[in-house]
C-alpha positions as semicolon CSV with decimal commas, in nm:
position;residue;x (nm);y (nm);z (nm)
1;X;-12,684;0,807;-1,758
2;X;-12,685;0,761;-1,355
3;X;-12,415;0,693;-1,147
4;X;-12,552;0,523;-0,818
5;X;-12,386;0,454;-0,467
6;X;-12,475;0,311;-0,075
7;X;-12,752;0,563;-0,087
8;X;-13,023;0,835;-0,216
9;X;-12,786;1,137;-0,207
10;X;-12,444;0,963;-0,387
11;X;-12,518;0,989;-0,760
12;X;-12,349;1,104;-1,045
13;X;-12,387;1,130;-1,427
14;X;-12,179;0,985;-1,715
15;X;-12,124;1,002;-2,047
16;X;-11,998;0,885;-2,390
17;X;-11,851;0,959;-2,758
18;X;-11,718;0,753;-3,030
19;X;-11,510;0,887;-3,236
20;X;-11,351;0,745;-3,562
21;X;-10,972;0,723;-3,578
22;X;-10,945;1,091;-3,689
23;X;-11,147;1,197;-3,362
24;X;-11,444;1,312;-3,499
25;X;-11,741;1,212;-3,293
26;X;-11,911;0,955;-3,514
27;X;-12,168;0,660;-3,577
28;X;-12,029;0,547;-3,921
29;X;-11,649;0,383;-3,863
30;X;-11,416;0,190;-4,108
31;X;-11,420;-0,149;-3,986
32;X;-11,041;-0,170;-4,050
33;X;-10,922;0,111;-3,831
34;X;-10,871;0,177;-3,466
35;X;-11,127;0,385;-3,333
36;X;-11,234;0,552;-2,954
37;X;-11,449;0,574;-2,727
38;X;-11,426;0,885;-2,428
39;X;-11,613;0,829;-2,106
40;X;-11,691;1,159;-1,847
41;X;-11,803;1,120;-1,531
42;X;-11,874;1,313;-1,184
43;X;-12,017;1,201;-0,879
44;X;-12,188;1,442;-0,649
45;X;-12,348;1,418;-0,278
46;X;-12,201;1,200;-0,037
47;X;-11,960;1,122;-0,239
48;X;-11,654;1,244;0,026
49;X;-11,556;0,870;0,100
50;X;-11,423;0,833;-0,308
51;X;-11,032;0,856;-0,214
52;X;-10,733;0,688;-0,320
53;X;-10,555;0,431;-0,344
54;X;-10,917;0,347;-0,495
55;X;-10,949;0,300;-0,882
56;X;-11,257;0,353;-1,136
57;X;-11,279;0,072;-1,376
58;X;-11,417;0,150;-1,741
59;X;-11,552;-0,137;-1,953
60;X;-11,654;-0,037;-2,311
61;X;-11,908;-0,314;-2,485
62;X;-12,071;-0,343;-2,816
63;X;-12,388;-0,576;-2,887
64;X;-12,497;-0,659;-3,229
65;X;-12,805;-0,551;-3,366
66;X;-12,879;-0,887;-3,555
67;X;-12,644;-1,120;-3,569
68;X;-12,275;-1,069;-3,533
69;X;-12,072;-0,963;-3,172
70;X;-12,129;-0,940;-2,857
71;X;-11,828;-0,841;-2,701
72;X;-11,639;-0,631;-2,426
73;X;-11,405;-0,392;-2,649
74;X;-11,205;-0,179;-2,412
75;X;-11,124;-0,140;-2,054
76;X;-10,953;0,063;-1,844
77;X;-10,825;0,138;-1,468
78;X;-10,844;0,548;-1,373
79;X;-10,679;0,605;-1,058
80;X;-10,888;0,846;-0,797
81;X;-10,634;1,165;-0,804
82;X;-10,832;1,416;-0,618
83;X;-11,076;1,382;-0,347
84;X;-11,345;1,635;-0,530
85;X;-11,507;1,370;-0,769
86;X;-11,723;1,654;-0,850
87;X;-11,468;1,784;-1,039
88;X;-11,490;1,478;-1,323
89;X;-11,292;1,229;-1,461
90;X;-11,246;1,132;-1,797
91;X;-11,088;0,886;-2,019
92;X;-11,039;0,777;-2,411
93;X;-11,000;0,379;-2,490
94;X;-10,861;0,272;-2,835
95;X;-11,012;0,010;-2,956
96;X;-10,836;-0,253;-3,198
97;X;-11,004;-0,352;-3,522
98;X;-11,136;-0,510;-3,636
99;X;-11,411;-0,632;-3,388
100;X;-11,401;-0,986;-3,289
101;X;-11,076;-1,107;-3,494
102;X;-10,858;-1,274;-3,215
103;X;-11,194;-1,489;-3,210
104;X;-11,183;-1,818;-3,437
105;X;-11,433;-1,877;-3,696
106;X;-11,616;-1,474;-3,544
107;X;-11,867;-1,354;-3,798
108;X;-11,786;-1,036;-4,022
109;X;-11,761;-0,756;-3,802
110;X;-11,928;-0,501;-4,026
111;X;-12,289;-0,458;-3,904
112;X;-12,449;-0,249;-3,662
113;X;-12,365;-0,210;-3,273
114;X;-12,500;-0,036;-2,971
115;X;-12,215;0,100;-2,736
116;X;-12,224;0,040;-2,372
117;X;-11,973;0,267;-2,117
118;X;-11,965;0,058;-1,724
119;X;-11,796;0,249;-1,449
120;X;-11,777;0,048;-1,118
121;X;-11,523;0,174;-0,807
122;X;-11,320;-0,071;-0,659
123;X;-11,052;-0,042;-0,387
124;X;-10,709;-0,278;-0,339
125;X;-10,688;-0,353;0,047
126;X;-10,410;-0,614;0,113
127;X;-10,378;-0,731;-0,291
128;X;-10,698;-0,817;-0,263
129;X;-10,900;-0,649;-0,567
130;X;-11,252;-0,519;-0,415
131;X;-11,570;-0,356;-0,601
132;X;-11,727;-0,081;-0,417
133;X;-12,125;0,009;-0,383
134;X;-12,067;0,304;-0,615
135;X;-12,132;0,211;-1,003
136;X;-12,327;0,329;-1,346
137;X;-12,356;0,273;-1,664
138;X;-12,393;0,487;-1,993
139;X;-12,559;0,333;-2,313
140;X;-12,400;0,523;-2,588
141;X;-12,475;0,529;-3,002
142;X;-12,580;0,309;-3,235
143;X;-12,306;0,288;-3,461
144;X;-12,229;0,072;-3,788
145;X;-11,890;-0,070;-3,900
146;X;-11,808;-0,056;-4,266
147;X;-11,532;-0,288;-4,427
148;X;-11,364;-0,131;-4,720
């Protein structure tokens, strides 16, 4: 899916796995075990301003199909190491199962989900925490939990 920034010729393109906790890219998972997901990304064109001490932050969500969770599921903070984002980042979250348990009285995780990757650029200036105009998001697989 897109990345997007200030303008026309910043863009980029991102995408996303999910792998089962043997790291086979998969869309059937054991409900009971860890499992991840790996977001790549680039960004291309005008893109020269995408230095450090700025940071990429990756939020991984799943939404029910039906009833069940709605939940963010992973996140992440990539450091910008080089000043060629053309050259791609990527990164793999674990994600804790099973789906919703630290929640009281959460429905039955097993179901079916649709994954969502969100990449946003922020910058720290002073301690204070600020998003940038340069963001995308990737919707990944439909994939169903099983509970043994």
């Amino acid at each position: 899916m897109a990345i997007q920034g200030p303008n026309v010729l910043t863009q980029g393109t991102m995408t996303i796995d999910v792998l089962d906790n043997n790291g086979i890219i998969s869309n059937v998972l054991d409900g009971s075990l860890p499992w991840n997901v790996n977001l790549k990304w680039s960004v291309t064109n005008g893109a020269g301003f995408i230095i450090p001490p700025m940071q990429w932050r990756l939020r991984v969500y799943v939404e029910s199909l039906g009833t069940g969770i709605e939940a963010m599921v992973g996140e992440a903070n990539v450091a910008v190491v080089h000043p060629n984002p053309a050259a791609g980042y990527s990164n793999m979250l674990t994600v804790a199962p099973p789906i919703g348990s630290s929640t009281p009285g959460a429905p039955d995780p097993s179901g079916v989900y649709r994954v969502v990757g969100v990449l946003t650029l922020y910058t720290t200036i002073a301690g204070a925490v600020t998003p940038l105009p340069l963001a995308g998001f990737v919707e990944g697989p439909v994939i169903q939990f099983m509970l043994p």
